[in-house]
PDB file of N, CA, C and O in Angstrom:
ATOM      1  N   UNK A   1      17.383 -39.461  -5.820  1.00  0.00           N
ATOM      2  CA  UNK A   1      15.988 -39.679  -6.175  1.00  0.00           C
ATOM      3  C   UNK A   1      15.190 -38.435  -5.777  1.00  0.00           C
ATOM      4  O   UNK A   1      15.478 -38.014  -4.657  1.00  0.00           O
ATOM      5  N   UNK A   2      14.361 -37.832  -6.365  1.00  0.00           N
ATOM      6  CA  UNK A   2      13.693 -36.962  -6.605  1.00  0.00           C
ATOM      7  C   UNK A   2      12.118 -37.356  -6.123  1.00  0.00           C
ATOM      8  O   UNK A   2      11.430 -38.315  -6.472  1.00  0.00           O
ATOM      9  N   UNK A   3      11.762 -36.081  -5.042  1.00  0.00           N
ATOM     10  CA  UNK A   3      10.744 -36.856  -4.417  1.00  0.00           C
ATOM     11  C   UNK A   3       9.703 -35.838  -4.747  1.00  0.00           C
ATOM     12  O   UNK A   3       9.933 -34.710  -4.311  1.00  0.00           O
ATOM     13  N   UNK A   4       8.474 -36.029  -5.509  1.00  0.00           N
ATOM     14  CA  UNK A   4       7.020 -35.622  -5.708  1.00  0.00           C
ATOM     15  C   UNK A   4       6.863 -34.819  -4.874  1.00  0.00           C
ATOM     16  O   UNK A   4       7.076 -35.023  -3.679  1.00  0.00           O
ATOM     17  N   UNK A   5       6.501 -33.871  -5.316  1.00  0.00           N
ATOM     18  CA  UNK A   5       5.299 -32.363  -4.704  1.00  0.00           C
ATOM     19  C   UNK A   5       4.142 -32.860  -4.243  1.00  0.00           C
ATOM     20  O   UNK A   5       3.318 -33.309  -5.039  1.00  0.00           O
ATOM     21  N   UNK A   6       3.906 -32.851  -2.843  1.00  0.00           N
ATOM     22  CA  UNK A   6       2.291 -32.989  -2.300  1.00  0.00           C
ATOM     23  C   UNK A   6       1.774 -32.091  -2.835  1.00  0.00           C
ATOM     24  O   UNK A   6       2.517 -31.394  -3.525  1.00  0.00           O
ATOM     25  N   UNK A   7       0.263 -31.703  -2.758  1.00  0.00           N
ATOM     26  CA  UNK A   7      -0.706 -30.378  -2.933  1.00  0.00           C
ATOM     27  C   UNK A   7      -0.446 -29.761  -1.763  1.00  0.00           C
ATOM     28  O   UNK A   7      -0.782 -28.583  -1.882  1.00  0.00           O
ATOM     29  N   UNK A   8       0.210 -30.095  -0.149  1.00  0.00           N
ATOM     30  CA  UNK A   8      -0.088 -29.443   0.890  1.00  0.00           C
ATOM     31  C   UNK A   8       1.968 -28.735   0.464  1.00  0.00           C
ATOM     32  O   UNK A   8       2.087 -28.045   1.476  1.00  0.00           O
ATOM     33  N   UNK A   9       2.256 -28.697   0.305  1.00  0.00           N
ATOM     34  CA  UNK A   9       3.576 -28.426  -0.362  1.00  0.00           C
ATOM     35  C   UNK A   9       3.029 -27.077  -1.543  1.00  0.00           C
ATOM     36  O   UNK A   9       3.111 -25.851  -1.473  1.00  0.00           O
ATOM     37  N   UNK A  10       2.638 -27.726  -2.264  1.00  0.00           N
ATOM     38  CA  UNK A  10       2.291 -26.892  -3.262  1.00  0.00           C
ATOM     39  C   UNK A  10       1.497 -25.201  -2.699  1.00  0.00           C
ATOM     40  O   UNK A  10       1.700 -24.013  -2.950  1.00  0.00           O
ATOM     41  N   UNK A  11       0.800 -25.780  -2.070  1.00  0.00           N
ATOM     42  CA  UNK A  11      -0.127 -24.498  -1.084  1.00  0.00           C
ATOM     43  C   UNK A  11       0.631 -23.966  -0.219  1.00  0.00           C
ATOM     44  O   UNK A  11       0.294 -22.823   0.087  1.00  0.00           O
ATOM     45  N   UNK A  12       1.500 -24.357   0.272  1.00  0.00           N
ATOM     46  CA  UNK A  12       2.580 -23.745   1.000  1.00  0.00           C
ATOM     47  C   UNK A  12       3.093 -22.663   0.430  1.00  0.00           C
ATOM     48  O   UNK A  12       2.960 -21.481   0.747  1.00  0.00           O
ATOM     49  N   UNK A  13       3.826 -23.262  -0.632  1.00  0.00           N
ATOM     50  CA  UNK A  13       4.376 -22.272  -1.710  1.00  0.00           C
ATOM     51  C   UNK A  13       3.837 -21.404  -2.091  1.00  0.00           C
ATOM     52  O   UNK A  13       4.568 -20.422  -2.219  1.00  0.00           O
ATOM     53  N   UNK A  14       2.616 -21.226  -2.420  1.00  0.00           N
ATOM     54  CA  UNK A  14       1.533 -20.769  -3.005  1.00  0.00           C
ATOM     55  C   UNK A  14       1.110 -19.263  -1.966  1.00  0.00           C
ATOM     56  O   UNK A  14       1.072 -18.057  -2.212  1.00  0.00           O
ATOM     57  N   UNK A  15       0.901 -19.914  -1.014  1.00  0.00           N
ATOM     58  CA  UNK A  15       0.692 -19.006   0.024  1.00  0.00           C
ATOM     59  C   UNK A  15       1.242 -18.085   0.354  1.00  0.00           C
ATOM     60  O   UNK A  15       0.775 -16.953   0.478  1.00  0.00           O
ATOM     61  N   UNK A  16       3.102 -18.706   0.682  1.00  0.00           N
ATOM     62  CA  UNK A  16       4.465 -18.077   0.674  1.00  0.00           C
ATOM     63  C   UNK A  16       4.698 -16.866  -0.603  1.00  0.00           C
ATOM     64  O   UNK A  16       5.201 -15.777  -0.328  1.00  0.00           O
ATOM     65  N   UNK A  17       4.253 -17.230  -2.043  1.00  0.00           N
ATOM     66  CA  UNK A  17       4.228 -16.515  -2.962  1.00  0.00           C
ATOM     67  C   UNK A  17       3.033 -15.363  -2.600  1.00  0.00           C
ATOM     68  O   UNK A  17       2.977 -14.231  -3.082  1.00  0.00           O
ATOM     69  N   UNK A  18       2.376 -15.780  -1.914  1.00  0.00           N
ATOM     70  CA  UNK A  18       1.169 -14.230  -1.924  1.00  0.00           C
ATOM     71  C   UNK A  18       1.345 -13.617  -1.182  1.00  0.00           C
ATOM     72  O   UNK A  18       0.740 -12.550  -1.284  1.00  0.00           O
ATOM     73  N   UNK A  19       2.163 -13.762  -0.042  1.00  0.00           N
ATOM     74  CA  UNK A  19       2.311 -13.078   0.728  1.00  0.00           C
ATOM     75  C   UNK A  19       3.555 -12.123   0.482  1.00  0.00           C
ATOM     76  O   UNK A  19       3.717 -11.071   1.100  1.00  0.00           O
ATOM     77  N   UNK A  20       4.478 -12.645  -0.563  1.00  0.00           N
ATOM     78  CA  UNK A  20       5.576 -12.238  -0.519  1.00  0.00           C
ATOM     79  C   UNK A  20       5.579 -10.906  -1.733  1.00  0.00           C
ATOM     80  O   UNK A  20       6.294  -9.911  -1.853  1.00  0.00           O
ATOM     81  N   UNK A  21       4.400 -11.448  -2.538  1.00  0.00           N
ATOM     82  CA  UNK A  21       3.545 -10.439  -3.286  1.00  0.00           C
ATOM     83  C   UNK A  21       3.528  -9.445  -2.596  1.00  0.00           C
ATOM     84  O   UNK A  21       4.278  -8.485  -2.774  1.00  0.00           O
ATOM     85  N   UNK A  22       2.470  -9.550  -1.504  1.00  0.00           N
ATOM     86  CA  UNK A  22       1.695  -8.307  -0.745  1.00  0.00           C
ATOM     87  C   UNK A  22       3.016  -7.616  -0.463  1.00  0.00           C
ATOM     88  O   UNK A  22       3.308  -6.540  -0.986  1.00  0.00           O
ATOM     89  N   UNK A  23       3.431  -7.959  -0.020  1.00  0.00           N
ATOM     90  CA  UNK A  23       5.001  -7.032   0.704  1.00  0.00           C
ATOM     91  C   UNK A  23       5.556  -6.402   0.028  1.00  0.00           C
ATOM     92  O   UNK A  23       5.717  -5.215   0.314  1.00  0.00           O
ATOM     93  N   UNK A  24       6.083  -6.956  -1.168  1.00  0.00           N
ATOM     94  CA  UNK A  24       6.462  -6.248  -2.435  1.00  0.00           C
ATOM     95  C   UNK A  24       5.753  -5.072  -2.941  1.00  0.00           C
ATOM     96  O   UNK A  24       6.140  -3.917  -3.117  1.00  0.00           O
ATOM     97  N   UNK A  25       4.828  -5.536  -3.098  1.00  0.00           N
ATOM     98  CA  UNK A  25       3.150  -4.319  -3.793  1.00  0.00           C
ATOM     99  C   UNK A  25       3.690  -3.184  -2.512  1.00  0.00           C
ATOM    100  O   UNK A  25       4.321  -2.273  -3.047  1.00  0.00           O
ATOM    101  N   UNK A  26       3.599  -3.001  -0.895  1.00  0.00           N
ATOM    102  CA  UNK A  26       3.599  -2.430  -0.257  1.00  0.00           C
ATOM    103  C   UNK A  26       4.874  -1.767  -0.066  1.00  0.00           C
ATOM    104  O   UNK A  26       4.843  -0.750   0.628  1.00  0.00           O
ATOM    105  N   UNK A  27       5.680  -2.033  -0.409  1.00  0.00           N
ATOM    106  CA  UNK A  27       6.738  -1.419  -0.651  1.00  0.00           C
ATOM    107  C   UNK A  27       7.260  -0.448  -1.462  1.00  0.00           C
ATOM    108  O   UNK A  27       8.029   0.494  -1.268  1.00  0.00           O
ATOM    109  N   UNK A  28       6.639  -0.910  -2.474  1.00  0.00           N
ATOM    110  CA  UNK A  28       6.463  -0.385  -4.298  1.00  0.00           C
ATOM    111  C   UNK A  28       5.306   1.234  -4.196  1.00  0.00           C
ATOM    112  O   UNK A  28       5.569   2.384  -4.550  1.00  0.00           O
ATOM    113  N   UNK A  29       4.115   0.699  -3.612  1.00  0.00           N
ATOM    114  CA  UNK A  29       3.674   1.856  -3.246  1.00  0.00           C
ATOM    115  C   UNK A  29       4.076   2.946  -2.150  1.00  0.00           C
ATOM    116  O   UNK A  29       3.948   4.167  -2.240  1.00  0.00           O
ATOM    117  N   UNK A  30       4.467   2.380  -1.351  1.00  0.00           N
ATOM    118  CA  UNK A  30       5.274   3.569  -0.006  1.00  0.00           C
ATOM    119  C   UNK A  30       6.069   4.201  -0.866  1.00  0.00           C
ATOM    120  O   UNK A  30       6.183   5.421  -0.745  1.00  0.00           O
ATOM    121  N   UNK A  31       6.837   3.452  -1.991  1.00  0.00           N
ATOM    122  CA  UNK A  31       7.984   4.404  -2.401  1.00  0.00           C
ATOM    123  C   UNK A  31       7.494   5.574  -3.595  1.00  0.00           C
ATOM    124  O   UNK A  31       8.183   6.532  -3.945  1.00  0.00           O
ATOM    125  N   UNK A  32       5.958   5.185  -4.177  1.00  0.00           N
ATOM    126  CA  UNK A  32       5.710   5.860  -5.294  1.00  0.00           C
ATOM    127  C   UNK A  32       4.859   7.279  -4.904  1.00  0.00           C
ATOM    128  O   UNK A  32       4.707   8.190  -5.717  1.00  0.00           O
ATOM    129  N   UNK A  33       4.228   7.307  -3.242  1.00  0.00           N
ATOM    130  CA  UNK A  33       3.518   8.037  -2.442  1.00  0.00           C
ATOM    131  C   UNK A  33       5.012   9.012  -2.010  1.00  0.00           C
ATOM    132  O   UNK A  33       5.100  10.224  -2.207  1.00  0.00           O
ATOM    133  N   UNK A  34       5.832   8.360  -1.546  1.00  0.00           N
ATOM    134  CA  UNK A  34       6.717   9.280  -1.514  1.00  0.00           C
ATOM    135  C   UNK A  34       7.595  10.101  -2.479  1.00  0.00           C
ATOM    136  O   UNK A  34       8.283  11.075  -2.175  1.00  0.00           O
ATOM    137  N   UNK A  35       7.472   9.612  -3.539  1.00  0.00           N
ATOM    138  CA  UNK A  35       7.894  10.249  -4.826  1.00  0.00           C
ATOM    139  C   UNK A  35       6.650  11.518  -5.514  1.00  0.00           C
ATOM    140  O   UNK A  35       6.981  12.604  -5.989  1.00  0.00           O
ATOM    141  N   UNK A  36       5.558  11.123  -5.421  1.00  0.00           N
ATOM    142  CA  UNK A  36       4.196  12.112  -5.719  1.00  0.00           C
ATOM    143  C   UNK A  36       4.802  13.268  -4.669  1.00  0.00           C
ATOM    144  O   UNK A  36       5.278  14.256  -5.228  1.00  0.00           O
ATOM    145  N   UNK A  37       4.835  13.248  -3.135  1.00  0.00           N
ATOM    146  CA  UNK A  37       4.939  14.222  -2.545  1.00  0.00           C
ATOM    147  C   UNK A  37       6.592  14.859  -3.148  1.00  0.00           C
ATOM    148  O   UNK A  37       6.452  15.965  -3.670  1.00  0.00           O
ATOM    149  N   UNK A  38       7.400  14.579  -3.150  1.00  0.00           N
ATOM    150  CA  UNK A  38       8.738  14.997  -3.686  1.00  0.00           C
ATOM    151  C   UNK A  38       7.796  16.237  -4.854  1.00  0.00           C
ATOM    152  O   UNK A  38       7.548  17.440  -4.923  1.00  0.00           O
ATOM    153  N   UNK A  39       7.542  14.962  -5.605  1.00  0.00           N
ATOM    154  CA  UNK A  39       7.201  15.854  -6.974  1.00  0.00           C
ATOM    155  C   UNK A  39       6.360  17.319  -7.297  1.00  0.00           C
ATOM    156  O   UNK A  39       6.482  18.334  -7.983  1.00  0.00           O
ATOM    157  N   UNK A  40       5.246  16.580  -6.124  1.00  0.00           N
ATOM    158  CA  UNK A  40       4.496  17.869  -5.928  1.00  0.00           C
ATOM    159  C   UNK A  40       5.026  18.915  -4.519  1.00  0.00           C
ATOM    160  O   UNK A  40       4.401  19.896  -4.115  1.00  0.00           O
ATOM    161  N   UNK A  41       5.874  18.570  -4.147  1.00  0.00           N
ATOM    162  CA  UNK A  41       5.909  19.384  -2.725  1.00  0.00           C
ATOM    163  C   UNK A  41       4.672  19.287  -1.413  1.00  0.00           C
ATOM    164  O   UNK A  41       4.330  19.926  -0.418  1.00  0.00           O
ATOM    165  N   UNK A  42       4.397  18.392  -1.953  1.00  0.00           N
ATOM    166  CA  UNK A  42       2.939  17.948  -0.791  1.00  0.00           C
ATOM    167  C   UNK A  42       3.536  17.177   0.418  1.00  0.00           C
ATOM    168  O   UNK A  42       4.719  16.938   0.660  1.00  0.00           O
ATOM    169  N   UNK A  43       2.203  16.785   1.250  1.00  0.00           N
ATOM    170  CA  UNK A  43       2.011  15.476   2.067  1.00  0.00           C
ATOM    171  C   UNK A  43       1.496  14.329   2.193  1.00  0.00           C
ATOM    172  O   UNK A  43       0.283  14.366   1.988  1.00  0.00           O
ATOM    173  N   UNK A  44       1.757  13.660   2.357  1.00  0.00           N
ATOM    174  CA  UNK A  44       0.673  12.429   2.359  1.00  0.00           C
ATOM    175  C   UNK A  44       0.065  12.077   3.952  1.00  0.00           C
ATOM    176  O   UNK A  44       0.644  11.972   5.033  1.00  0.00           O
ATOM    177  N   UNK A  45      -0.846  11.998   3.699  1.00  0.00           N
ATOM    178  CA  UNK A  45      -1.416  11.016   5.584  1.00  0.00           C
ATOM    179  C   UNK A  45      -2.245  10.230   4.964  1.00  0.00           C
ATOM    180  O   UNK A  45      -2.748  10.415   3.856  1.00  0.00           O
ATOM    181  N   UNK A  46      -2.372   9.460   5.586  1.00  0.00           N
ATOM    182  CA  UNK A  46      -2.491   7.379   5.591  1.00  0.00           C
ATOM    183  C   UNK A  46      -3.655   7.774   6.885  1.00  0.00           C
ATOM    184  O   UNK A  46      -3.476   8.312   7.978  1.00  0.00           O
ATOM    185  N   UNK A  47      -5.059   7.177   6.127  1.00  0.00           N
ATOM    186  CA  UNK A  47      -6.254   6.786   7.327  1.00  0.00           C
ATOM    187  C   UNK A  47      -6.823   5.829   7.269  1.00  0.00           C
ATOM    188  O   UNK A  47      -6.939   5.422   6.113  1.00  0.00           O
ATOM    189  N   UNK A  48      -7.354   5.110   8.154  1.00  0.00           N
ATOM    190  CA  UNK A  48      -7.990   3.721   8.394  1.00  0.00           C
ATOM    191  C   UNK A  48      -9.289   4.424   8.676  1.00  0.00           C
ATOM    192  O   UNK A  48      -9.513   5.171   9.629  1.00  0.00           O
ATOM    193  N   UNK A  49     -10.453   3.938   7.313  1.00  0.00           N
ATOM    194  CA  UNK A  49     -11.552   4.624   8.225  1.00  0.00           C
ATOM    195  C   UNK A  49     -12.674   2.911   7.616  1.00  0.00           C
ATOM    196  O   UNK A  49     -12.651   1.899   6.915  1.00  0.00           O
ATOM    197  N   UNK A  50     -13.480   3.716   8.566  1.00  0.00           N
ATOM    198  CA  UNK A  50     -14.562   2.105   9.202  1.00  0.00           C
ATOM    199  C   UNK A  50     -15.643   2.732   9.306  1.00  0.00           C
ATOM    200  O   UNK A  50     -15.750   3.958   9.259  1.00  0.00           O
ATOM    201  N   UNK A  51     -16.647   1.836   9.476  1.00  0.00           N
ATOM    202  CA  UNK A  51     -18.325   2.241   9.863  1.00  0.00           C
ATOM    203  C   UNK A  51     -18.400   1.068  10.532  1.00  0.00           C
ATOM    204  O   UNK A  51     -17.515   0.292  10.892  1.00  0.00           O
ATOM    205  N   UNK A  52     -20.039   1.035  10.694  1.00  0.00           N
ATOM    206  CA  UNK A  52     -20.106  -0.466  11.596  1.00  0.00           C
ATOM    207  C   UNK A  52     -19.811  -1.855  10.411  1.00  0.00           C
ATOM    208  O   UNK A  52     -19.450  -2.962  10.812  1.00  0.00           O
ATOM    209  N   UNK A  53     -20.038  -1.541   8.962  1.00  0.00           N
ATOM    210  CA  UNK A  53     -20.010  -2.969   8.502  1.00  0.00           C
ATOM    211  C   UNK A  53     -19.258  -3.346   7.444  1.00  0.00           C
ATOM    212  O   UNK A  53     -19.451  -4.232   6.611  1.00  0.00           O
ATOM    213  N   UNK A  54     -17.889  -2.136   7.647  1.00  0.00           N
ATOM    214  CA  UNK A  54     -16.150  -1.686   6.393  1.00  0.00           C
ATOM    215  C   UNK A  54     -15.321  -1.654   7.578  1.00  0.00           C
ATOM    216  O   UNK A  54     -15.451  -1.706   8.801  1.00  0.00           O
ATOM    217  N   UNK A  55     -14.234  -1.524   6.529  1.00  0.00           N
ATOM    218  CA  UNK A  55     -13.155  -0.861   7.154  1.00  0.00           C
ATOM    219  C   UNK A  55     -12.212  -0.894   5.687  1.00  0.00           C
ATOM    220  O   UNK A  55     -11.964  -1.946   5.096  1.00  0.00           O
ATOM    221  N   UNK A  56     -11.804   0.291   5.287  1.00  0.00           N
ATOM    222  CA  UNK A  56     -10.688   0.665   4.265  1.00  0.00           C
ATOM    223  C   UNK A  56      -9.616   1.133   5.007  1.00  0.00           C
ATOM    224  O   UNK A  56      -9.737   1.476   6.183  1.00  0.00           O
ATOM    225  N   UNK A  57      -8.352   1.174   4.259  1.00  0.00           N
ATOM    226  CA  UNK A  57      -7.327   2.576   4.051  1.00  0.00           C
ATOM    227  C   UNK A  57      -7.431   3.044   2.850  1.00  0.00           C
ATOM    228  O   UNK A  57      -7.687   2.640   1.715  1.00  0.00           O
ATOM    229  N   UNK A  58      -7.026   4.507   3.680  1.00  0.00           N
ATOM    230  CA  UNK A  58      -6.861   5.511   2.422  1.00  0.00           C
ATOM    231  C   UNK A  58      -6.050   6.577   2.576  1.00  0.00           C
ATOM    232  O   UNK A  58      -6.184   7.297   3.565  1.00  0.00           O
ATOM    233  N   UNK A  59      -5.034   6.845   1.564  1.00  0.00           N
ATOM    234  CA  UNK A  59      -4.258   8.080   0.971  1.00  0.00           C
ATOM    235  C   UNK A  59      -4.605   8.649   0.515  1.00  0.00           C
ATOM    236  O   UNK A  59      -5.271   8.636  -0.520  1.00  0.00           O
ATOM    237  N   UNK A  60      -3.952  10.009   1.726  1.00  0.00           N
ATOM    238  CA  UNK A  60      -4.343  11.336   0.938  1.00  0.00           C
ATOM    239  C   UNK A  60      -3.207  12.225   0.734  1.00  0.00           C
ATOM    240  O   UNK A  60      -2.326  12.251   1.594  1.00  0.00           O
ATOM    241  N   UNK A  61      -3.107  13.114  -0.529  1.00  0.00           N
ATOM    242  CA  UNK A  61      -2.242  13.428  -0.748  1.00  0.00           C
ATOM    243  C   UNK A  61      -2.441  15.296  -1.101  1.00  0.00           C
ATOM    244  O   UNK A  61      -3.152  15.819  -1.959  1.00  0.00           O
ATOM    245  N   UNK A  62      -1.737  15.805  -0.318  1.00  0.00           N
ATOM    246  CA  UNK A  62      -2.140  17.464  -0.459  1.00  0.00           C
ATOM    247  C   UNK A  62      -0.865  18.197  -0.743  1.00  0.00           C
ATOM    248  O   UNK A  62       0.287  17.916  -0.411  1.00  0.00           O
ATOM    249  N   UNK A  63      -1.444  19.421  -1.585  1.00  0.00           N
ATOM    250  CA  UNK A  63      -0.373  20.229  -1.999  1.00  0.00           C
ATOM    251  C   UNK A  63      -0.702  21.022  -2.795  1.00  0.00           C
ATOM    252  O   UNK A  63      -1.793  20.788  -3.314  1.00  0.00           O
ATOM    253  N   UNK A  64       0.060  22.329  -3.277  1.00  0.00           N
ATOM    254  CA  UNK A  64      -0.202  23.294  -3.556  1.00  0.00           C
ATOM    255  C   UNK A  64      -1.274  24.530  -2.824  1.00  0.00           C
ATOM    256  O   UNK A  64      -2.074  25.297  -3.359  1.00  0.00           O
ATOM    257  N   UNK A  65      -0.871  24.322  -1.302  1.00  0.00           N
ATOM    258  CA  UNK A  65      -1.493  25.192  -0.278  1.00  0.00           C
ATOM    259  C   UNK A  65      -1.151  26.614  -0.754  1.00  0.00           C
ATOM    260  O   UNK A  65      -0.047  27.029  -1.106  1.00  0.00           O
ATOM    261  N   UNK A  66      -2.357  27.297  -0.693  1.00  0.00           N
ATOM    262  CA  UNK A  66      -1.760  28.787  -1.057  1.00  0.00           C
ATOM    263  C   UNK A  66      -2.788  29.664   0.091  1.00  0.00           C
ATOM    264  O   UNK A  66      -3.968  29.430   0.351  1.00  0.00           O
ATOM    265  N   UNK A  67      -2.073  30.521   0.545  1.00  0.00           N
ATOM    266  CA  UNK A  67      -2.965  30.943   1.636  1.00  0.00           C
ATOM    267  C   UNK A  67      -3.602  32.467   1.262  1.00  0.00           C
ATOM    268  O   UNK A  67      -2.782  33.298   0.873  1.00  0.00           O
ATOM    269  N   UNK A  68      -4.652  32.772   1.333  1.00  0.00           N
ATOM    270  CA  UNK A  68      -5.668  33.199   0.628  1.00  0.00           C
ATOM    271  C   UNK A  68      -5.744  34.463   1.584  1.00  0.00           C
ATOM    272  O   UNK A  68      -5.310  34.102   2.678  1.00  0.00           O
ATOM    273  N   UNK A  69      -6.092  35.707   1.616  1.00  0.00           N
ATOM    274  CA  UNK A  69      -6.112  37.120   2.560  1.00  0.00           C
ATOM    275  C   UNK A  69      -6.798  37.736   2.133  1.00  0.00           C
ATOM    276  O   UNK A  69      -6.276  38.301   1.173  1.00  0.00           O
ATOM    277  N   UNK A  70      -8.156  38.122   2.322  1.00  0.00           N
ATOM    278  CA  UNK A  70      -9.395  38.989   1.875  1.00  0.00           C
ATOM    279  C   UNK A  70      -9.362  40.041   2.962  1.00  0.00           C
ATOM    280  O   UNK A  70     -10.439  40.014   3.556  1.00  0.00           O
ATOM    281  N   UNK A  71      -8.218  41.324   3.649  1.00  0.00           N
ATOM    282  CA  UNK A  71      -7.596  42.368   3.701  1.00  0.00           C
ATOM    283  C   UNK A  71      -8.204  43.748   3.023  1.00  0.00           C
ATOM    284  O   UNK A  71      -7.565  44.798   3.082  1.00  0.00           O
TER     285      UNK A  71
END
C-alpha cells in the first residue's frame, strides 16, 4: 500500500532540491572561473564586500598585465 505525500514531505523535498541546486550552480561556476583564467592566462580573486546596509560577492578576473617603462 502506497502511502500519500504530506505538504510537510513535499517541502522537504523541495527544499532538499534547492539546495542541491545551489551546490551544483557553485560548482559549475568555480569550474567556468577557472577555465576563463586557463584561457586568458589571468587570475581570479573572490571578495566579499559590504557597507552598513549589503553585503555581495564578487569576481574578479585579471589578465593581460603588460608592464609599461617610460625610460
Amino acid at each position: 500500500m502506497l502511502m500519500e505525500e504530506t505538504p510537510m514531505t513535499d517541502d522537504v523535498r523541495a527544499e532538499n532540491e534547492q539546495k542541491w541546486q545551489k551546490a551544483t550552480n557553485k560548482v559549475i561556476a568555480d569550474d567556468l572561473v577557472k577555465n576563463i583564467e586557463k584561457l586568458l592566462g589571468g587570475k581570479s580573486t573572490y571578495y566579499v564586500c559590504s557597507d552598513l546596509k549589503t553585503m555581495h560577492k564578487k569576481i574578479v578576473i585579471e589578465y593581460d598585465h603588460e608592464v609599461k617603462c617610460n625610460h
